[in-house]
Each structure stands twice: as C-alpha cells, then as structure tokens.
C-alpha positions in Angstrom: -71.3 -21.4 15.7 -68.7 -23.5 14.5 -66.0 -25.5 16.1 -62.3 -24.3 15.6 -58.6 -26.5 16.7 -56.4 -23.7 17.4 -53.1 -26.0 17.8 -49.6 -24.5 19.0 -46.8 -26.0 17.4 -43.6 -27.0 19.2 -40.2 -26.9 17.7 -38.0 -29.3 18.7 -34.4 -28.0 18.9 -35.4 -24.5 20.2 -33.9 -23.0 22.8 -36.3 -23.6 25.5 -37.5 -19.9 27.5 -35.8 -18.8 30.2 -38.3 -19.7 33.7 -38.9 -16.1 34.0 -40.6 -16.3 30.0 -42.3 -19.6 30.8 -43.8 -18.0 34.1 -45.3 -15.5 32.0 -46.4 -17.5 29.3 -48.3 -19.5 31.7 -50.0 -16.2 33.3 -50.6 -15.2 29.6 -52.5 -18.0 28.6 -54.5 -17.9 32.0 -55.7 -15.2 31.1 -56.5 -15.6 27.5 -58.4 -18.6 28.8 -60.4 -16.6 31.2 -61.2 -14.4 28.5 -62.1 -16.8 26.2 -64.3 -18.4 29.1 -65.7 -14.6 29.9 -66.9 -14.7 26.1 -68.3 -18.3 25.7 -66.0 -19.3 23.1 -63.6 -21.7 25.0 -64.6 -25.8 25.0 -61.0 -26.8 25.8 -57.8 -26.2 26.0 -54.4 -28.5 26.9 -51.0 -28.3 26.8 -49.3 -31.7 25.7 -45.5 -33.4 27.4 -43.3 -33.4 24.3 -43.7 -35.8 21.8 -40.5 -38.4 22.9 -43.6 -39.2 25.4 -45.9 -40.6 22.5 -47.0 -43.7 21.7 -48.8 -44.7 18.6 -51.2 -47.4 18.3 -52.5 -48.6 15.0 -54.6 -51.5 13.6 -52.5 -53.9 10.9 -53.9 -57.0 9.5 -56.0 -57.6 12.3 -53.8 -56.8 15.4 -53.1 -54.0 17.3 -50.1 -52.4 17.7 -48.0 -50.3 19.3 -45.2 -47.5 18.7 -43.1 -45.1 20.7 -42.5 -42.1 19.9 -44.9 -39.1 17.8 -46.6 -40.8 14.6 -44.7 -38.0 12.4 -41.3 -37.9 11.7 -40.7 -34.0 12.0 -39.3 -31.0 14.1 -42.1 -29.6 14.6 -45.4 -30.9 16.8 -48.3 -29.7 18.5 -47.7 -28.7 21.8 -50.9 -28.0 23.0 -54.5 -26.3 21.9 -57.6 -24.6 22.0 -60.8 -25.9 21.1 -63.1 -22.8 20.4 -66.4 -22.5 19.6 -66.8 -18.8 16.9 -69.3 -17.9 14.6 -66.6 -17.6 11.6 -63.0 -18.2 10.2 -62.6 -14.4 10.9 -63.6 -14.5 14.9 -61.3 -18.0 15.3 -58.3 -16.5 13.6 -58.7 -13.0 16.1 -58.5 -15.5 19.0 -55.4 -17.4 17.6 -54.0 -13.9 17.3 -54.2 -13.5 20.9 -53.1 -17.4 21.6 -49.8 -17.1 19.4 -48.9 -13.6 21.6 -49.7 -15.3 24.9 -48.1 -18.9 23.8 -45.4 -17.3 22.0 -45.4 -19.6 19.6 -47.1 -20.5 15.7 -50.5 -20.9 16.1 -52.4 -23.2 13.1 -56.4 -23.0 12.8 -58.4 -25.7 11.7 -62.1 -25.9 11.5 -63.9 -29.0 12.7 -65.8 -30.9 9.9 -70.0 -30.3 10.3 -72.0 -33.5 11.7 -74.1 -35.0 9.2 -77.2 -34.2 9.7 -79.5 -37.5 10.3 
C-alpha cells in the first residue's frame, strides 16, 4: 500500500456557499471519512483557516525568519486534505472522486515519495 495527499484547493474570490451548502458539505465529508475509516484507507484528514492566517518561516544565511501570509502568491490554495493509504494510483483517484463530490471543490492527488530502504 502506498501513501496518497488528496489536497482540496480553495479559491480565493469565490463566492463562499450559502450555510445551508456548507452544512451539507460538512455531513458529506463525515461521511466520506467514515467510509474511508470503514475501509482502512484513511490516516488523516484536515481542513485548513484560509491562507491570510499563514505564516512562513524559512532559514536565510543562518537566521530564521518569518512571514505572514501563504508562501505562494496565488488564488488558489489548499484548503484542507486527505491522507489515504491505497494499493494504487487507480484506488486513490476513486476516493478523490468521492472527496471532490462531498467537498465540492478540485481535488489534486499526489503520491507520497517511498522510504529508502536502509
């Protein structure tokens, strides 16, 4: 089994759902998250505060700094994620199938990179 980052992208500038959508959103992913649970594929999921609440902290010439605001400059951020655990590309993009209906939003895959082996 392999790891996957199934991350959902926010879009800054949308119209934000009405509470009635958001309500259902939530009870949507609930349940995809039970499911996933119900089939041993879930590690962990989150849902992330918008990305005005970041703050970056890097490592230049020898001191630390830090930023606020997301390290990209762009429209679009993750929001939140899954981190699944399936036994192929095909099995991880089924389940972001199901998280971008429940989320209602674009839903990117990535797989983790395999621990060297010692």
């Amino acid at each position: 089994m392999s790891q996957y980052l199934l991350s959902v992208h926010y879009v800054e500038g949308e119209e934000p759902p009405s509470d009635a959508v958001m309500q259902q959103m939530f009870a949507d992913v609930d349940t995809l998250n039970q499911k996933m649970q119900d089939n041993g594929v879930w590690v962990f999921a989150g849902g992330l505060e918008t990305p005005d609440t970041a703050t970056v902290v890097r490592s230049e010439n020898g001191e630390i700094l830090t930023t606020d605001g997301p390290f990209a400059e762009a429209k679009e951020q993750i929001g939140g994620f899954w981190v699944i655990e399936a036994g192929d590309l095909d099995e991880a993009l089924d389940w972001a199938s199901q998280a971008t209906v429940a989320c209602r939003g674009p839903v990117e895959v990535r797989p983790f990179q395999d621990e060297p082996e010692s």
